[in-house]
C-alpha angles and dihedrals in degrees: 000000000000113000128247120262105270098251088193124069106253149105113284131176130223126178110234106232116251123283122272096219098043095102115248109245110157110246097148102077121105136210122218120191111189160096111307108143148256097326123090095000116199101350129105131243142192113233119198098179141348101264088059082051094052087050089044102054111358097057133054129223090282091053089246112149121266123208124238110251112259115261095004116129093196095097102047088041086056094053114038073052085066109043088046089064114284127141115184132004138150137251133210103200095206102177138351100245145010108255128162094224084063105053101111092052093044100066084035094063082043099053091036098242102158122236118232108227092040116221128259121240113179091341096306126107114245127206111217114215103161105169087010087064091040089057090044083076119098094199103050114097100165128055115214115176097183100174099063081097094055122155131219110215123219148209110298115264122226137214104230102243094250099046119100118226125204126203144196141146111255081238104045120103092195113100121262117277109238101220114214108267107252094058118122109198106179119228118198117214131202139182131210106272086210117046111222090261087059090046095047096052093040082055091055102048080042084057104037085054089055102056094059089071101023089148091080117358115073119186122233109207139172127182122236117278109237096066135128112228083247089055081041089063096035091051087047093053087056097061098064135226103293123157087207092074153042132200118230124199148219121025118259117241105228135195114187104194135001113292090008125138111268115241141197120241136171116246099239104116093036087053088048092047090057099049091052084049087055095052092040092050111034107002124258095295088076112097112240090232142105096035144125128270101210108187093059141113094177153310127293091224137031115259122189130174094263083050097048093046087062098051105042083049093067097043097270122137120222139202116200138152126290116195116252098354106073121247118326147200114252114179142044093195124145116205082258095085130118135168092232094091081197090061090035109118110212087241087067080105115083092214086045093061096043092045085060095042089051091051090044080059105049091045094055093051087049092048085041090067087050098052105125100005110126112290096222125122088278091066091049094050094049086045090053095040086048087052101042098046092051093047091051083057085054094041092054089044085066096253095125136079112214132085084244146016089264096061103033098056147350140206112199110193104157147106088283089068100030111055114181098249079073096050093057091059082048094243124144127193136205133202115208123164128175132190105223122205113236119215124269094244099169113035107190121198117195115199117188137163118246130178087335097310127106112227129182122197133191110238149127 
């Protein structure tokens, strides 16, 4: 929706639309693997807004309202996905409730490890796939499993008649209000179905999965609420170094509606919504980073500059305030980063490895036209002229680093790759190297005074 002309003088920011000639090659939809009910049970379904996902799962066949399942995350992570900027993803519904007796199970159907025996669903035998069914997906490019942080909600809890209660929102500057003694406002608890230990090693098969296939598939991943920035780093180390995913901390704030309780909520939808915004709005090469969350009150811990220096140190990314502007996210960081730039991959940058991805991708549907057509020089030139047309869209999109297309990539189909020993197992082989921008992560400003004039200059 195009914004309105800014009727105060002032600086306003506007995000150019994507580039017409960057190739369309679909890096915003999300997969989401988790609880949401009865209702499309272990299949999996493509979700274009939140009201489709409200139809889909939150109302039967008679469009009655269905209630959320208690504990489960899937729902508020759709859709802050949603109101952060996404536009389509796909959910795996893997169980109709959170129980404890069915943990195991549980992170099995997410991870797609099969039962044996398989469940039965209307007579029929059903093979869960969970995360299996999400990558099947040609279109999913990020892997969101919501429901590691499942709840599991308990007995109602009741004021005793003669105890006062006092009330007020964590935000509001007003005093408490002191409610009459004989109320008896219910609170419901809850407890983490999985403990940390169970997360973190849920997160790294997650991760492990997904680099198998890190062309296409990036992890979205949040650490638990209740740690200390030193647990924060302890719990980083122990993901590993992975190109296929990136941490995000800490946890959102969240009121839902008006008066409503405020609740804490990992990031992870609104992380995957604005990375879907950046791709809608500029292309993969744009770094998810520096923008708005736009369904949150607050933080659920306190993040300063020296804070937020630790953290993004060790490859976490962090969200934090920013005055006048709401919260904000404030990294681009995969869990490939180190602080040793010898030992730094290219693809430390979260819109580095996606941009590849995202050119992988668009390499393999072009070879694809060419499978069993005759492997002789006229094929290898078609297949260089395809590339490199195709590589000079994404140079002029600002992908690339390079003050031209020569240095900024290169496509080899020639003699010198293709020896004739491959071409007698009719195999043909392509060289193709770029050169990706990484993002300007510290932009440094030096004023000085010169000969009576003040000059600034843009420098390091």
């Amino acid at each position: 929706m195009p914004l309105a002309s800014p009727s105060v003088p002032g600086v306003y920011r506007l995000a150019c639309p994507r580039s017409s000639s960057f190739p369309r090659v679909r890096t915003d939809v999300a997969g989401f693997v988790g609880v949401a009910g009865s209702r499309h049970l272990h299949e999996t379904v493509r979700v274009d807004d939140w009201r489709s996902y409200e139809q889909l799962y939150l109302s039967d066949d008679d469009h009655r309202a269905l209630p959320v399942p208690p504990g489960s995350k899937l729902a508020d992570t759709v859709r802050s996905f949603f109101a952060n900027g996404g536009s389509r993803c796909y959910v795996v519904n893997v169980a109709v409730d959170v129980q404890a007796s069915h943990k195991t199970l549980l992170q099995n159907d997410m991870l797609g490890v099969e039962r044996d025996p398989m469940p039965v669903v209307d007579g029929q035998a059903v093979r869960t796939l969970g995360l299996e069914s999400l990558l099947r997906q040609d279109e999913v490019s990020l892997v969101v499993l919501p429901d590691l942080f499942a709840e599991l909600v308990e007995t109602e809890v009741r004021v005793a008649p003669d105890e006062p209660l006092y009330e007020a929102s964590r935000f509001s500057r007003c005093a408490p209000t002191r409610m009459p003694a004989g109320s008896q406002p219910s609170v419901t608890t809850g407890r983490r179905l999985f403990t940390k230990a169970e997360i973190l090693a849920l997160q790294q098969a997650l991760v492990g999965r997904c680099a198998r296939e890190r062309w296409r598939a990036f992890a979205l991943l949040a650490l638990p609420p209740d740690l200390s920035p030193d647990q924060v780093l302890a719990q980083r180390a122990l993901l590993g170094r992975e190109d296929c995913a990136a941490v995000y901390w800490p946890w959102l704030l969240v009121q839902p509606t008006p008066g409503a309780p405020v609740e804490e909520r990992a990031p992870l939808g609104a992380v995957a919504g604005i990375f879907a915004r950046r791709d809608l709005q500029l292309g993969p090469h744009a770094a998810p980073a520096n923008e708005v969350v736009t369904d949150t009150v607050g933080l659920a811990a306190p993040v300063d500059d020296e804070l937020a220096g630790r953290l993004y140190d060790a490859g976490v990314n962090v969200l934090r305030p920013a005055p006048g502007q709401g919260i904000k996210l404030w990294g681009a960081r995969t869990l490939a980063w180190s602080d040793d730039a010898w030992q730094r991959p290219a693809t430390a940058y979260v819109n580095v490895r996606r941009c590849l991805s995202a050119i992988e991708r668009s390499a393999e549907s072009i070879g694809q036209r060419e499978v069993f057509e005759p492997n002789t020089p006229i094929l290898w030139l078609r297949l260089t002229q395809a590339l490199t047309s195709y590589l000079l869209t994404v140079f002029r999109a600002g992908a690339l680093a390079g003050d031209s297309a020569d240095e900024s990539f290169y496509v080899k189909c020639d003699d010198t790759v293709n020896p004739p020993e491959s071409l007698e197992r009719g195999e043909l082989y392509v060289h193709i190297g770029v050169a990706i921008a990484a993002p300007a992560e510290f932009i440094l400003f030096r004023l000085g005074r010169r000969e009576g004039n003040v000059e600034i200059r843009e420098g390091v």
